[in-house]
N, C-alpha and C positions, 0 to 999 in steps of 0.2 A: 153822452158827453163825459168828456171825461173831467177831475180836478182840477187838473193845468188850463183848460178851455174856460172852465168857469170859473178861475181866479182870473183868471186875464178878461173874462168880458166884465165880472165884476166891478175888475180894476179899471175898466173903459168906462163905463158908463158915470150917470151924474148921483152923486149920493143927496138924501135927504138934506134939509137946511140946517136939523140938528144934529145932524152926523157931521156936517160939515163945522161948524161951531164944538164939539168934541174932538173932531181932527185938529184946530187950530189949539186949543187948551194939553191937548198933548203932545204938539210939538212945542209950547213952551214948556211943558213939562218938561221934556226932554234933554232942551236945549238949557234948560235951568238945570239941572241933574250934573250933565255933563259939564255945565262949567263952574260947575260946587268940585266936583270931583278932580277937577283938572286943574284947580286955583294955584297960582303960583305962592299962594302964603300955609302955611303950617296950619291945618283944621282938628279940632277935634273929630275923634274918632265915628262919634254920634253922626257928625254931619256929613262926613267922608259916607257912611253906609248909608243913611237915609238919602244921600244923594243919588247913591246906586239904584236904591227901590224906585225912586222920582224917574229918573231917565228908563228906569225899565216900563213902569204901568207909561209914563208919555208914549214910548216905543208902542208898545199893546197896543192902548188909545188910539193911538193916529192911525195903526195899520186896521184893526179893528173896524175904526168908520169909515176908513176909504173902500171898505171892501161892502158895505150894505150898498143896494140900490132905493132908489127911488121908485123905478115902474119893473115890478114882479116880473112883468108880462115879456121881459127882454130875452130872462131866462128860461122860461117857459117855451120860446118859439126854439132858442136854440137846442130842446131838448126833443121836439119833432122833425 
């Protein structure tokens, strides 16, 4: 099997209940990040960059726990 096959069944199937609750905290990450960074009023520089780092680890995060599964076993067939 190759990597492309098992991102995508990864990406198909159902993730754990706390990966799913980690997915949601880093798409607010995320989506908090980016509208620090994109605010239409004049920020200090502090919060300009920490905004950067916030919208990246939410990014990680969300992609992160969408990609665990729940039942091993999924992977496992498609690898016989």
């Amino acid at each position: 099997m190759t990597i492309k096959n098992e991102l995508k069944i990864r990406w198909n199937n159902e993730s754990p209940s706390f990966w799913k609750k980690v997915q949601k905290v880093g798409i607010i990450c995320a989506a908090l990040g980016g509208a620090i960074a994109t605010a239409p009023i004049a920020l200090p520089a502090v919060a300009v960059t920490v905004s950067g780092y916030l919208a990246a680890a939410g990014v990680v995060a969300g992609i992160l726990s969408k990609l665990t599964v729940a039942d091993s076993s999924v992977l496992l067939e498609e690898k016989n």
